[in-house]
Structures are given as structure tokens and as C-alpha cells.
ZAMAR-441656 format. One line per 5 residues: number of its first residue (from 1); their letters; for each residue z, x, y of N, C-alpha, C. Coordinates in steps of 0.05 Angstrom, whole numbers, plus 32768, in hexadecimal, padded with zeros to 4 digits. Atoms other than C-alpha are relative to their C-alpha. Last residue first. Layout:
N
NUM) a) Z:X:Y:Z:X:Y:Z:X:Y | ...
END
This chain:
101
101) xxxxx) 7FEC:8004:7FF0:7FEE:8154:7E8C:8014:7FFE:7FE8 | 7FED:7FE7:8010:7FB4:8163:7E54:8021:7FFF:8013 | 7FFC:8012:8019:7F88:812A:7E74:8019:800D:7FF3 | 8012:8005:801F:7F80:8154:7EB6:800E:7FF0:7FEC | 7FEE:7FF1:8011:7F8F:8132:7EF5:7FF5:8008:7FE2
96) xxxxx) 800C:8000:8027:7F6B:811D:7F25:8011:8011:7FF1 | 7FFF:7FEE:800C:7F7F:8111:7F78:7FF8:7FF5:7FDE | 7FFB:800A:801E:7F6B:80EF:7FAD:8003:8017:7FEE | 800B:8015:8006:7F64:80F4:7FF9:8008:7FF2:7FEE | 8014:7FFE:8019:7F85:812D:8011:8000:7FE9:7FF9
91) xxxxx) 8006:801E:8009:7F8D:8132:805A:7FFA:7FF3:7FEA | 7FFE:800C:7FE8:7F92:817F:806B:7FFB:7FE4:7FF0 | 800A:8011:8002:7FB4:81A9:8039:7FFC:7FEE:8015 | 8008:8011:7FEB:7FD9:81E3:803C:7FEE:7FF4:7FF6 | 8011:8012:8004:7FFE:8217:8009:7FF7:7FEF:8015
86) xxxxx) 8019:7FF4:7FEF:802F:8240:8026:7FE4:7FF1:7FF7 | 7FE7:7FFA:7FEC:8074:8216:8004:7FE5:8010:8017 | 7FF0:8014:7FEC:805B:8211:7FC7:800E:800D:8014 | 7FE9:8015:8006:802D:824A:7FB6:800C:7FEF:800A | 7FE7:7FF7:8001:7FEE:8261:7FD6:800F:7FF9:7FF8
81) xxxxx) 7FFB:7FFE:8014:7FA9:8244:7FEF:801D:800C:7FF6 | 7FFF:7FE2:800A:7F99:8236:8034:800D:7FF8:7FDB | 8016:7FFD:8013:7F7B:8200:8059:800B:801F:7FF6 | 8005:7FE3:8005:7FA9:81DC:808B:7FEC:8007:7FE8 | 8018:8001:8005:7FD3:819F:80A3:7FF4:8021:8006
76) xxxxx) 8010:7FF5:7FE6:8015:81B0:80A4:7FEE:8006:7FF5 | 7FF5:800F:7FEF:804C:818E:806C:7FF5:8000:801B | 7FEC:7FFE:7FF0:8046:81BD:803D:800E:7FF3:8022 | 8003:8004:7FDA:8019:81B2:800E:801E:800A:8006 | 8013:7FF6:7FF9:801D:81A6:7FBD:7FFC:7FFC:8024
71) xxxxx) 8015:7FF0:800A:804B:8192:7F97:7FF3:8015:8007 | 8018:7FF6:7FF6:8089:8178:7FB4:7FF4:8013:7FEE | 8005:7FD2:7FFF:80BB:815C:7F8E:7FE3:8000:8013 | 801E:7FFD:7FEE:80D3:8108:7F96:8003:8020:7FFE | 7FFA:7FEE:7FF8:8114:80F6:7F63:7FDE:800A:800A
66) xxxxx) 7FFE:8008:7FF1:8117:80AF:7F49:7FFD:801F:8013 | 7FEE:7FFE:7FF7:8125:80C5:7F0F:8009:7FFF:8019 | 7FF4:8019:8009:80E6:80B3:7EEC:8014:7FF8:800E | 7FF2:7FFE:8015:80CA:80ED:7F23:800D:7FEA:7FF0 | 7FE2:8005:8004:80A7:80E1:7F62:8005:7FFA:7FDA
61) xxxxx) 8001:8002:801C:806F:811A:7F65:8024:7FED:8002 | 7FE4:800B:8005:8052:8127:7FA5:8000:7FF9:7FE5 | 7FFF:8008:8012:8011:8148:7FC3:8020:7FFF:7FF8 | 7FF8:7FFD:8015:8010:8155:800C:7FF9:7FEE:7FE2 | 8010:7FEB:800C:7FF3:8157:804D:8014:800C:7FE6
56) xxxxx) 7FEB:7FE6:7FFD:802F:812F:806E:7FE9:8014:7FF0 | 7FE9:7FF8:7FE3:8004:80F3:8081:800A:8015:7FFE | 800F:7FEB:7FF3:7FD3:80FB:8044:800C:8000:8025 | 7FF3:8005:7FEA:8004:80F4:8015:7FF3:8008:801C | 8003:7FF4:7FE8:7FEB:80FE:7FD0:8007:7FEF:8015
51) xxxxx) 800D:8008:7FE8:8010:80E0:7F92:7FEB:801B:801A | 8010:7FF2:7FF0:8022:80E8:7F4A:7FF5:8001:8019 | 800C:7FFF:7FE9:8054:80C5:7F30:7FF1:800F:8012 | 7FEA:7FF1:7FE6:8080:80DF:7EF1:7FDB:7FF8:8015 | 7FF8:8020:7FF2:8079:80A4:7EB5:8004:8017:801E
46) xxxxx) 7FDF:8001:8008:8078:80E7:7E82:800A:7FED:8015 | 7FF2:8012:8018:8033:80D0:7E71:8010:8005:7FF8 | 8004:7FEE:801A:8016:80E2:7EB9:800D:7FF7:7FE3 | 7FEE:7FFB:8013:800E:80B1:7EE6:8006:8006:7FEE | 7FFF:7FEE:801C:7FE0:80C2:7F22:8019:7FEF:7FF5
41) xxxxx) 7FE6:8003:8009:7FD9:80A2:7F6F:7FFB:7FFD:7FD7 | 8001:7FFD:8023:7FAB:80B7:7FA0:8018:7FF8:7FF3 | 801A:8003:8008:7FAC:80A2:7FE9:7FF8:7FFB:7FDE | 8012:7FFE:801F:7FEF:8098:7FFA:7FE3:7FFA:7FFD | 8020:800F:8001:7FFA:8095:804A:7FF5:8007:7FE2
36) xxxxx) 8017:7FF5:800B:804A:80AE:8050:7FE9:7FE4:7FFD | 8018:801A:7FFD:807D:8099:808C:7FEF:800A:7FE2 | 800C:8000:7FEF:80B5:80D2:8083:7FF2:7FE4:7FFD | 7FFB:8016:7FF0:80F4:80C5:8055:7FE9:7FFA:8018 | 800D:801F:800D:80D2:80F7:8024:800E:7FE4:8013
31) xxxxx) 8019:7FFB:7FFA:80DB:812F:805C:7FFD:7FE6:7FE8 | 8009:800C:7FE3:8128:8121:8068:7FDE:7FFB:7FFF | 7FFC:7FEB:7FF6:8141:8131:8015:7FEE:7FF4:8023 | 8017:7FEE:8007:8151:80F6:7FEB:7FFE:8015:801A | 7FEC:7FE5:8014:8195:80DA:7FE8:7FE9:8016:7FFD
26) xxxxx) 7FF1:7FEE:7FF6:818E:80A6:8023:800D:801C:7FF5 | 7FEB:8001:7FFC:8178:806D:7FFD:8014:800B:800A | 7FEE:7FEB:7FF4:812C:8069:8007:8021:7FF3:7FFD | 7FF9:7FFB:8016:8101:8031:7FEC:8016:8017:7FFE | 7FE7:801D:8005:80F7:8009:8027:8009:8010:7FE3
21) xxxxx) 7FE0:8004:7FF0:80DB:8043:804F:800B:7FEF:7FF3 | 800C:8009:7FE2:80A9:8065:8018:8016:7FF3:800B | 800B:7FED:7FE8:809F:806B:7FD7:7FFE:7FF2:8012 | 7FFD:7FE3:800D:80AB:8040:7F98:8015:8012:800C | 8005:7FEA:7FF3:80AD:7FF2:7FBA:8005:801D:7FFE
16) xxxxx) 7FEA:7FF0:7FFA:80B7:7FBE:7F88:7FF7:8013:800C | 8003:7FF3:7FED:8082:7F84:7F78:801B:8011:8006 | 7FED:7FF9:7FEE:8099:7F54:7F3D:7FEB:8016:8012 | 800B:8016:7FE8:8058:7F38:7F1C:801E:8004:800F | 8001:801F:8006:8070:7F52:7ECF:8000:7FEE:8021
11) xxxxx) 7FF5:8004:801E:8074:7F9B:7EF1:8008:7FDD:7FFF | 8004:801D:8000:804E:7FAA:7F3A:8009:7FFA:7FDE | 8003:800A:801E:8065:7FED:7F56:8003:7FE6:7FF6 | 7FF3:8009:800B:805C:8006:7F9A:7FFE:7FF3:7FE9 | 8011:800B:8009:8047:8031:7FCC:801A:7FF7:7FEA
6) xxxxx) 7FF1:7FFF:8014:805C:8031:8012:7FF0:8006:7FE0 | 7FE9:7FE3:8001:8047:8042:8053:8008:8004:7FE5 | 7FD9:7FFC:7FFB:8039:7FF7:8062:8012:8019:7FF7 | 8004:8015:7FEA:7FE6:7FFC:8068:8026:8001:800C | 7FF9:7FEF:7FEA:7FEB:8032:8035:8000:7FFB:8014
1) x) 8000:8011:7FE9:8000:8000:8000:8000:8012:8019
END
């Protein structure tokens, strides 16, 4: 739902909000409390969330456990290669995953 920031999960015709401001409880870390614009969205077949974020120039990964990691980016739009944390990304769109995940 990148219209409301959010994205969200639809089980037996309930609607619940993942990601994003209504889903937040105050335990997670300041930069996942931001606004995000989901573009892509993955689920690998340990149930762990795959996202990009093309507001914060990132890839994301919220966890069964409710627990959001950063992937990929760093939070400033950019074009470089490098580990977490120097890595950059400008606006990413969508992402693929391989099968073997």
C-alpha cells in the first residue's frame, strides 16, 4: 500500500498492517519508524519479508519475529558498491530473488 506508507498482510479477508506507521510499537530502532514507499516485496520460505524502500534507498528484511534488518543501502541516495553500511542505492524499484533462498 505505497499510497499509505504501509504494507500489509491480507489472511482469511482480515487486512493488518506489517510495515510502516500503524504498525510500529516503539521497540524497533528510529530509521524503521521513518515513512517507507515499498516497491518490491519477496517471501522467502523461512516466512522472512523481503522489501525495497525506495524512500530510504534501501532493501529490508522484516523477520517472523517481527524484527526489521537492513540489507542493502544506506539510507543516502547513491551508486556505489560495498558492504552494509557503504553500499548506496538510488530509488530501487523491485527486487528478485533466487529460487535457492
Amino acid at each position: 500500500d505505497r499510497g499509505n506508507e504501509v504494507i500489509r498482510k491480507i489472511s482469511e479477508g482480515i487486512v493488518t498492517t506489517v510495515v510502516g506507521a500503524n504498525s510500529y510499537r516503539g521497540t524497533k530502532p528510529v530509521f524503521e519508524k521513518d515513512k517507507i514507499s515499498p516497491a518490491g516485496i519477496y517471501c522467502d520460505r523461512n516466512n522472512n519479508l523481503i522489501f525495497v524502500d525506495k524512500i530510504s534507498h534501501t532493501v529490508k528484511c522484516l523477520r517472523p519475529d517481527g524484527l526489521i534488518t537492513l540489507i542493502a543501502g544506506n539510507h543516502i541516495a547513491g551508486a556505489a558498491d560495498g558492504p552494509l553500511g557503504e553500499n548506496m542505492l538510488r530509488n530501487p524499484n523491485a527486487i528478485t530473488m533466487d529460487t535457492k533462498d
